[in-house]
RODO-2510 file (C-alpha; in nm, 4 decimals, decimal comma):
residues 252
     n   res          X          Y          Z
     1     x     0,4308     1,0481    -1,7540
     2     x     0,3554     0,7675    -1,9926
     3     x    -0,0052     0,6785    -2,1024
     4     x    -0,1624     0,4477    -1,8661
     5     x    -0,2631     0,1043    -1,9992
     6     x    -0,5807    -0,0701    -1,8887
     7     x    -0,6878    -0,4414    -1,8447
     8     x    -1,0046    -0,5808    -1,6852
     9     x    -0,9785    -0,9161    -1,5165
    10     x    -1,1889    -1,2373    -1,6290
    11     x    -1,4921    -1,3578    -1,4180
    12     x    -1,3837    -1,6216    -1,3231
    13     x    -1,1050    -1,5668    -1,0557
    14     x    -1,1040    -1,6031    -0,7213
    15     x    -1,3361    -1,3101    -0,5230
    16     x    -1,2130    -1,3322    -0,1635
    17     x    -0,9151    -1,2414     0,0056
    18     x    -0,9008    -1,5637     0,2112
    19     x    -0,8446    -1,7679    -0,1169
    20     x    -0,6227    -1,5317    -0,3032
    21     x    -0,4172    -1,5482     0,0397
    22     x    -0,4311    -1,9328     0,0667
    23     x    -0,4030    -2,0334    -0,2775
    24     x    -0,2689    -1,7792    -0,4961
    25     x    -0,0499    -1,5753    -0,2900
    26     x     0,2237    -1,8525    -0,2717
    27     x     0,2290    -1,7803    -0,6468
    28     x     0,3061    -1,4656    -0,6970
    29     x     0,6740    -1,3789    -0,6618
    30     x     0,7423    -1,0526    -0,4537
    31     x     0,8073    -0,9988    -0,0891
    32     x     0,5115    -0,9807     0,1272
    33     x     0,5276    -1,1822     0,4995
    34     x     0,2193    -1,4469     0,4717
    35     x     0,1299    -1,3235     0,8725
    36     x     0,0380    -0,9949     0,7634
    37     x    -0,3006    -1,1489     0,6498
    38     x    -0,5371    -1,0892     0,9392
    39     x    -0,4378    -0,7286     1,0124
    40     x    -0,4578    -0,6330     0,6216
    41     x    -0,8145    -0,7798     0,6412
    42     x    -0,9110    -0,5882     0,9832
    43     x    -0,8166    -0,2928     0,7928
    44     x    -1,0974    -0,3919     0,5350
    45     x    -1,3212    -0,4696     0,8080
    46     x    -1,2956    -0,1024     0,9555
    47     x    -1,3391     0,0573     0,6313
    48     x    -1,7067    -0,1700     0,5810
    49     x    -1,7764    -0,0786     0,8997
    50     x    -1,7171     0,2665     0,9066
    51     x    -1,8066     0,3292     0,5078
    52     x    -1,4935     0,4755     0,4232
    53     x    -1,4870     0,5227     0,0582
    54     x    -1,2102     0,5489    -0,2043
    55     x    -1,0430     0,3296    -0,4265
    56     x    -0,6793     0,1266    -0,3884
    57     x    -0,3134     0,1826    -0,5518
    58     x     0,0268     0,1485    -0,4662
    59     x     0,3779     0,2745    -0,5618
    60     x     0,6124     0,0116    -0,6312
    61     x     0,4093    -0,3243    -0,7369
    62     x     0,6860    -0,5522    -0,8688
    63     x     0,4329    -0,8153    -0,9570
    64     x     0,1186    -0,7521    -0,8202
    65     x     0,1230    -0,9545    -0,4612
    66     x     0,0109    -0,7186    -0,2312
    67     x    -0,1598    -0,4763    -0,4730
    68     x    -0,3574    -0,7929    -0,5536
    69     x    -0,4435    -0,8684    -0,1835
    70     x    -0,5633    -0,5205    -0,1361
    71     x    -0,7969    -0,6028    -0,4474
    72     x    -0,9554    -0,8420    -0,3127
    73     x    -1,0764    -0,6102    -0,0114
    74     x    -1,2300    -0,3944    -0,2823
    75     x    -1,6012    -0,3436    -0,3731
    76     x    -1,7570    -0,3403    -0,7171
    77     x    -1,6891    -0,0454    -0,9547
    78     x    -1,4068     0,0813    -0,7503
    79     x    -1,0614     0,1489    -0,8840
    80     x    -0,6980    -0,0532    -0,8363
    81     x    -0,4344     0,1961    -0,9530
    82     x    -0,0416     0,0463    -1,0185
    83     x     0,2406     0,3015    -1,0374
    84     x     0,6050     0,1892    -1,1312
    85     x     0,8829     0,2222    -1,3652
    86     x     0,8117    -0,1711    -1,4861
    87     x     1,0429    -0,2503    -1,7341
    88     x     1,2392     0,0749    -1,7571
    89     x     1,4852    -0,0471    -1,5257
    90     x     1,7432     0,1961    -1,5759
    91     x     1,5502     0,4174    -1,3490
    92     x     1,5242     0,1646    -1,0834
    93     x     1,7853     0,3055    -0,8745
    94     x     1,8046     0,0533    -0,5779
    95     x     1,7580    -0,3043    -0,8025
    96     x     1,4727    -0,3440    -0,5181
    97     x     1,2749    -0,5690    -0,7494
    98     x     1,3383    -0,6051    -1,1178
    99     x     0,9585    -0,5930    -1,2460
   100     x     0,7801    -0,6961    -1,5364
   101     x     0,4180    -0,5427    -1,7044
   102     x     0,3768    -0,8043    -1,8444
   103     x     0,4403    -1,0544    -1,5845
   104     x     0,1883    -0,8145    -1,3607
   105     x    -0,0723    -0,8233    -1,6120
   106     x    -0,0934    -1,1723    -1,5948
   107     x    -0,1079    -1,1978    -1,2383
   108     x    -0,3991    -0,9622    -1,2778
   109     x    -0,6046    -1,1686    -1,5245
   110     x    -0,5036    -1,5110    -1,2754
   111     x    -0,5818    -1,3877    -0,9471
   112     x    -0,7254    -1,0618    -0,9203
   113     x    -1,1235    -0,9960    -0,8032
   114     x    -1,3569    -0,8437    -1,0815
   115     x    -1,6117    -0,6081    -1,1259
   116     x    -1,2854    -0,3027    -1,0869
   117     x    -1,1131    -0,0797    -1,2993
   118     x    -0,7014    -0,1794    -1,2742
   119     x    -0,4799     0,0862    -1,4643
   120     x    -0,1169     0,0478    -1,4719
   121     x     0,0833     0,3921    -1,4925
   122     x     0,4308     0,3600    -1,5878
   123     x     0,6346     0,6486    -1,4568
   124     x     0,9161     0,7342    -1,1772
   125     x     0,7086     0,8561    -0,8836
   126     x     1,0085     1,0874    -0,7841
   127     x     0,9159     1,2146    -1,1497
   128     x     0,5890     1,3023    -1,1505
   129     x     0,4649     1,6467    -1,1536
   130     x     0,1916     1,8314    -0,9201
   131     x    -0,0002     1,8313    -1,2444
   132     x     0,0236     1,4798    -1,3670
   133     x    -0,0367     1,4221    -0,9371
   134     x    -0,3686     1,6249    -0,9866
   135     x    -0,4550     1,4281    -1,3031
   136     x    -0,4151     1,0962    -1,0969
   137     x    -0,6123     1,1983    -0,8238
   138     x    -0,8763     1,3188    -1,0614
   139     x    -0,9672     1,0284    -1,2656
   140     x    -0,8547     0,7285    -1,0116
   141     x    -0,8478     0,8837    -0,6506
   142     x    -0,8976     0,9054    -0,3535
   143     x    -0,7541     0,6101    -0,1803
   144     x    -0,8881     0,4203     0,0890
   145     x    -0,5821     0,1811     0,0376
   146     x    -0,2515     0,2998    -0,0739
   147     x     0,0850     0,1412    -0,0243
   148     x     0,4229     0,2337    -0,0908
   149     x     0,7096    -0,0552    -0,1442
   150     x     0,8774     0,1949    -0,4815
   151     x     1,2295     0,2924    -0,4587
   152     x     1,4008     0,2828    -0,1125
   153     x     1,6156     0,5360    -0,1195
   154     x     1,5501     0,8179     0,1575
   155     x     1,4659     1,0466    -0,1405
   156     x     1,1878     0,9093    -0,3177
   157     x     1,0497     0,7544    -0,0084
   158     x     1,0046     1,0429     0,1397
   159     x     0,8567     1,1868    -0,1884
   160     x     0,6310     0,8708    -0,1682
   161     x     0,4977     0,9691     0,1316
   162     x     0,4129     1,2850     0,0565
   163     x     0,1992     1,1857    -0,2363
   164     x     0,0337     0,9064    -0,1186
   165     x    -0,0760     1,1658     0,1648
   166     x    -0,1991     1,3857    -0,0323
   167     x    -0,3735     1,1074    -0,2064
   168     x    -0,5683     0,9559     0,0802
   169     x    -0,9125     0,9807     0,1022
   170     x    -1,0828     1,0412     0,4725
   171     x    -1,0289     0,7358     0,7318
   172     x    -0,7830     0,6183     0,4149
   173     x    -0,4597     0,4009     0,4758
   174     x    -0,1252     0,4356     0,3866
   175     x     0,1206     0,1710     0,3774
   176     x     0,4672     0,2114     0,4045
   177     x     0,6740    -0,1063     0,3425
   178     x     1,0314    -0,1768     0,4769
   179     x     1,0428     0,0721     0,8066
   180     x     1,3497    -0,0384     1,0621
   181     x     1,4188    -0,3090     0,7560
   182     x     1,8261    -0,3023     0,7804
   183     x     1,8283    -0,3980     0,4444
   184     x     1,6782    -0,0275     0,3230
   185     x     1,7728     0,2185     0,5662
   186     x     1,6746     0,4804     0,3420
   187     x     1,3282     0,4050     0,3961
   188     x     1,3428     0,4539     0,8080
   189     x     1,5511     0,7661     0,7211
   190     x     1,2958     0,8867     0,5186
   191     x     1,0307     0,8763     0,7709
   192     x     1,1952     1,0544     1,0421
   193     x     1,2562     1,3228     0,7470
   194     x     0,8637     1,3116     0,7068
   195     x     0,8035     1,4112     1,0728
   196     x     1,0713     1,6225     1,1128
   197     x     1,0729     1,8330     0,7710
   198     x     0,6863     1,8906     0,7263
   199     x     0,3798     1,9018     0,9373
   200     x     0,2208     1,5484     0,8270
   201     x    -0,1503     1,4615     0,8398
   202     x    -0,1022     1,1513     0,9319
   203     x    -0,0328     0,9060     1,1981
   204     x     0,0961     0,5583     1,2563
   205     x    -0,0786     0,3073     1,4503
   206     x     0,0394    -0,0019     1,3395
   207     x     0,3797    -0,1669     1,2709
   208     x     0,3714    -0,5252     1,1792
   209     x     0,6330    -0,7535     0,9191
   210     x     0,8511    -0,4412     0,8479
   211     x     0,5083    -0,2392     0,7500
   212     x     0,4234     0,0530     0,8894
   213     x     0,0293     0,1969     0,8743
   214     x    -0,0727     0,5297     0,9063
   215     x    -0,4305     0,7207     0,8788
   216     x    -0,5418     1,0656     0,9429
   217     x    -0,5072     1,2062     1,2604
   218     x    -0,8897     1,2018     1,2777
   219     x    -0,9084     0,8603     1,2698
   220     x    -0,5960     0,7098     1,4442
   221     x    -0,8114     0,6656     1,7441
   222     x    -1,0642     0,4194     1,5674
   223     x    -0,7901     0,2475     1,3723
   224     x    -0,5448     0,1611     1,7253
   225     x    -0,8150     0,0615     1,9250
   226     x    -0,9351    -0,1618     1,6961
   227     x    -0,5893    -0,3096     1,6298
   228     x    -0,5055    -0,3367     2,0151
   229     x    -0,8412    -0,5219     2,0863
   230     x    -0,7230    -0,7950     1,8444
   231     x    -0,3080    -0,7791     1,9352
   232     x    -0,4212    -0,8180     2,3093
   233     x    -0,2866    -1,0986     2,4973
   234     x    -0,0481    -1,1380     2,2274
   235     x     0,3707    -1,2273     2,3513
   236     x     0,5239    -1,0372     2,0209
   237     x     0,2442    -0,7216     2,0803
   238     x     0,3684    -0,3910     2,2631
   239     x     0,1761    -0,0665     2,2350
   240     x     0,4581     0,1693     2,1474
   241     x     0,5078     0,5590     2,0634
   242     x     0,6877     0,6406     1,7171
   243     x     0,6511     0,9922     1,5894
   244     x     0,4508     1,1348     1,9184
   245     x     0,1975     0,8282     1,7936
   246     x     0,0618     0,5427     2,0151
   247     x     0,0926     0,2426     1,7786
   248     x     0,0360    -0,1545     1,8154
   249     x     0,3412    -0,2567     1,7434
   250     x     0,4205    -0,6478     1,6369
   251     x     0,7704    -0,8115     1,6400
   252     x     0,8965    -1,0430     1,5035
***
């Protein structure tokens, strides 16, 4: 694993998530659906409510447009932790977004929320060893936030989910990007290798723009109602069951 590099984002940059989403989210290049906005920021609201600590990270940033969004649901002194290959592309096995450090490091210093500690860690998650796993957990877990859009082959997204599992703090959030996407099959396959190889801690409760969300089993029950009070009424909103799981599910 190579040394992580750090950068700490000017004062003057927007603070909110609403603004970030409105303004500065167009800007960013990546792959995020613009509708996912209000269920991304009812997550935040649970976590207030609830005081769920930890800090935020994600596998597979490309440029920083979600990882920044989940910044800006962040509170002062906690930690935003980016894990990728970045520009050592020969290990980017799928092409599924050709990223750039330094292209993410100025999207951090544009648009990101201050006051946090961002750390960039370039490595192959598929790569990284229980000890440098431990190490990471250590000095920048656990999450609250964690999502996982890295490499989308069955392999490493099922390695993905294992670690950002193990990384979750309690009432924490994982989120998987890409599930039933035809475009990455690997990922779906991966999932249904999850639940049917291992004994998982987790369960889904939401499924919304190709994401899919999942918390501790402790806490699914807070998480789904909460989601289903706001879905309700909705014409694309079924309550669905994926993995023995009851979970809001939104399509389109």
């Amino acid at each position: 694993m190579h040394a992580p590099t750090k950068i700490n984002a000017p004062a003057h940059q927007p603070n909110s998530f609403e603004t970030y989403w409105s303004d500065a989210f167009p800007k960013v290049e990546g792959w995020v659906d613009a509708r996912l906005a209000p269920w991304v920021q009812l997550i935040g609201s649970i976590q207030r409510d609830q005081n769920i600590r930890g800090n935020i990270g994600e596998i597979g940033v490309y440029h920083g447009k979600f990882l920044i969004a989940l910044a800006h649901l962040s509170r002062p002194g906690e930690k935003v932790t980016a894990i990728d290959v970045f520009d050592d592309q020969e290990k980017n096995l799928d092409g599924a977004g050709v990223g750039s450090l330094e292209r993410l490091r100025k999207n951090i210093s544009a648009y990101a929320p201050t006051a946090l500690d961002y750390e960039f860690i370039k490595a192959d998650s598929i790569a990284l060893t229980p000890v440098e796993k431990a190490k990471i957990m250590e000095s920048r877990g656990p999450f609250r936030l964690f999502s996982v859009d890295g490499c989308h082959t069955a392999e490493h997204t099922f390695n993905d989910l294992l670690t950002a599992q193990d990384f979750l703090s309690p009432g924490g959030v994982l989120i998987l990007d890409d599930f039933m996407q035809p475009h990455w099959p690997g990922v779906t396959e991966a999932v249904h290798n999850f639940y049917g190889r291992t004994v998982p801690r987790i369960k889904p409760f939401l499924y919304a723009c190709h994401k899919l969300f999942f918390v501790g089993y402790g806490w699914h029950s807070t998480y789904f109602k909460a989601f289903a009070e706001q879905a309700q009424g909705r014409s694309d909103m079924r309550i669905s069951s994926n993995f023995g799981s009851s979970v809001v599910t939104l399509y389109p």
